[in-house]
C-alpha positions as CSV (number, residue, x, y, z in Angstrom):
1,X,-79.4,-42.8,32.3
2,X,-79.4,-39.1,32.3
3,X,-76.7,-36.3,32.1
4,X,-76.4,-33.8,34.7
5,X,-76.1,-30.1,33.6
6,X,-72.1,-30.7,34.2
7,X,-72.0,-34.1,32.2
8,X,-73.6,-31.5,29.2
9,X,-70.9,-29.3,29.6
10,X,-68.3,-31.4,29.5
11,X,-69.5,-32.9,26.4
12,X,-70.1,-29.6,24.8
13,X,-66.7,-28.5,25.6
14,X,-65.4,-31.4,23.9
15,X,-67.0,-31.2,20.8
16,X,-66.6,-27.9,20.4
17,X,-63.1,-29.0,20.6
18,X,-63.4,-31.3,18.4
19,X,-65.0,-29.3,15.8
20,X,-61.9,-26.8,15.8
21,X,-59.6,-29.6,15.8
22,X,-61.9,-30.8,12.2
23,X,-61.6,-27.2,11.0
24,X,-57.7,-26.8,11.6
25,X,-56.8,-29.9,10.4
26,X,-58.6,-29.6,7.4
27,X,-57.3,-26.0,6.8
28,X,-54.3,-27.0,7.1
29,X,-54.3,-30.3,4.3
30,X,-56.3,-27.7,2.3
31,X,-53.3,-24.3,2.8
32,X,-50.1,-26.8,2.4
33,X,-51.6,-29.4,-0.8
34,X,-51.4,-32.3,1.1
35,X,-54.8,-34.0,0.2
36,X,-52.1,-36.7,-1.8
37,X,-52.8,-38.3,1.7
38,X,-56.5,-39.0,1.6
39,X,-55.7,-39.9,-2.4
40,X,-57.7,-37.3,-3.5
41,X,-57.3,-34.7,-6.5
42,X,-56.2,-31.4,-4.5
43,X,-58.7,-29.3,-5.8
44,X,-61.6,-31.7,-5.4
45,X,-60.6,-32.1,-1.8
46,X,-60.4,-28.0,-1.3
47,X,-64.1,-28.0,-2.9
48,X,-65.5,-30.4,-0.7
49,X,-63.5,-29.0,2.3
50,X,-64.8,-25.4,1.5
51,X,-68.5,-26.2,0.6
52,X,-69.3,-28.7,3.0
53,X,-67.0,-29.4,6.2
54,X,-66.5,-25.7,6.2
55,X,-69.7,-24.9,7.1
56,X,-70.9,-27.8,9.0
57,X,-67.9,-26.7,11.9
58,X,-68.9,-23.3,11.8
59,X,-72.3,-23.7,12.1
60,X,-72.3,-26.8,14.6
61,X,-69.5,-25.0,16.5
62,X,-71.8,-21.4,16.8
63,X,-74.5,-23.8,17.7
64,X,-72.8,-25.8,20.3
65,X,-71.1,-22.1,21.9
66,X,-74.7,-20.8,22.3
67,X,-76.3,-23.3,23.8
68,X,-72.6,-23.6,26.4
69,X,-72.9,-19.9,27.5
């Protein structure tokens, strides 16, 4: 089974969605110290956060916005 060009797009669409949604949430647990919820050390979760989900939404969102448009 294939996807038509619009199937691709609509997929795109969501995960760029998706990745934002990653990014916010994680800003958000990461401005307002609420990594108690994961039962994680704050500062452990704002290192991880920063040096590796950071990037990986930026990146994978830049990637999936250029191959969209």
């Amino acid at each position: 089974m294939r996807l038509t060009d619009y199937g691709k797009r609509v997929i795109m669409t969501a995960s760029v969605i998706l990745l934002a949604a990653i990014f916010v949430l994680g800003a958000i647990v990461c401005l307002f110290d609420l990594a108690y919820a994961f039962r994680i050390n704050q500062q452990a979760y704002n290192v991880l956060f920063i040096v590796a989900v950071m990037p990986l939404c930026v990146i994978g969102g830049k990637e999936l916005l250029s191959r969209l448009f």
